[in-house]
N, C-alpha and C positions, 0 to 999 in steps of 0.2 A: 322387670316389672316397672310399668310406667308410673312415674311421677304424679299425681292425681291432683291438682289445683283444687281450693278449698273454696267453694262459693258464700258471701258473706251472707247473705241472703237465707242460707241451709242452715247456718249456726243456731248454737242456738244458746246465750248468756245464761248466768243461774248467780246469783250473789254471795260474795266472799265476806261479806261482812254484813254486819248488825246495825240496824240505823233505831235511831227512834222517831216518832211522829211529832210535829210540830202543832202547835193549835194552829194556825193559818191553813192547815192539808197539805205541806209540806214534810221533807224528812231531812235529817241528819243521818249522813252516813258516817260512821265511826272507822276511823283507821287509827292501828296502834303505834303513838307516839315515835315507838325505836326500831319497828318494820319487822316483819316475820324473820330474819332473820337468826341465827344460832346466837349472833351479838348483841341485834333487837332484843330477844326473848329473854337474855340474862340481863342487859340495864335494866329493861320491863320490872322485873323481878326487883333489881336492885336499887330502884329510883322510883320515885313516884310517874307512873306510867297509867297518866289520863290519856283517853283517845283524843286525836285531835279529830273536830268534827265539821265535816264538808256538806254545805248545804247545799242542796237542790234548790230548782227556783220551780214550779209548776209542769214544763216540761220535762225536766231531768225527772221529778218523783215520779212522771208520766210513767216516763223508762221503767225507770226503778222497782216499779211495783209488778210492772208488765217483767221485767226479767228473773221468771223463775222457775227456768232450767226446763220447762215445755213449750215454750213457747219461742217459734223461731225471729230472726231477724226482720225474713217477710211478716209474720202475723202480726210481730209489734209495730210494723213502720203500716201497717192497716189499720191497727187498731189506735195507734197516731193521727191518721190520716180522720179517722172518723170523729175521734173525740176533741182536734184543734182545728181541722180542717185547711184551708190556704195559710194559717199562720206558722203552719210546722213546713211547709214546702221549700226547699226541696226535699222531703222526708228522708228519703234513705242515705244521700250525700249527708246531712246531719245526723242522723242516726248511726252511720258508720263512724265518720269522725269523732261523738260523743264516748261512743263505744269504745273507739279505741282506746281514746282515754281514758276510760274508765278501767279497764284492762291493763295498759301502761301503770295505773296507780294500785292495780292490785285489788278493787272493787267488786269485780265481775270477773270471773271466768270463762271457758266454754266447750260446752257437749256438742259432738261434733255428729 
């Protein structure tokens, strides 16, 4: 059976964590201080275990709000494209690299 390369375009993100809303229309994404971890989840427990919170600027909440778990990589980087227009370009090159990072820190997931 062939090896099936994953197009970033087909994915499709869904959020791992809890944000709250900002009054500017911004979010705060919450991630837990000592990490999902076996080791995270017992300091968590055993220390005072505030989330540390990562702020969106207008286009990340963009994202953020658009990633959830129906919506693919193409629909979001169109529906990017509609609501910033030339300021988000080149859409998908930023959108991919956002992503990833978002993913790397454990934010975002993805349905495949």
């Amino acid at each position: 059976m062939a090896n099936k390369e994953e197009n970033l375009l087909d994915m499709i993100p869904w959020q791992r964590r809890d944000h709250r809303d900002c009054a500017d229309g911004t979010v705060d994404v919450m991630i837990p201080r000592f990490g999902d971890s076996r080791i995270g989840r017992f300091l968590g427990k055993s220390l005072k275990n505030t989330p540390i919170h990562v702020h969106l600027d207008e286009i990340g909440t963009a994202v953020w709000r658009l990633c959830d778990g129906r919506r693919s990589v193409q629909d979001i980087g169109r529906s990017l494209q509609e609501q910033f227009g030339d300021r988000i370009e080149p859409v998908y090159e930023r959108l991919g690299i956002f992503l990833h990072q978002m993913k790397k820190a454990g934010i975002i997931d993805w349905r495949r």
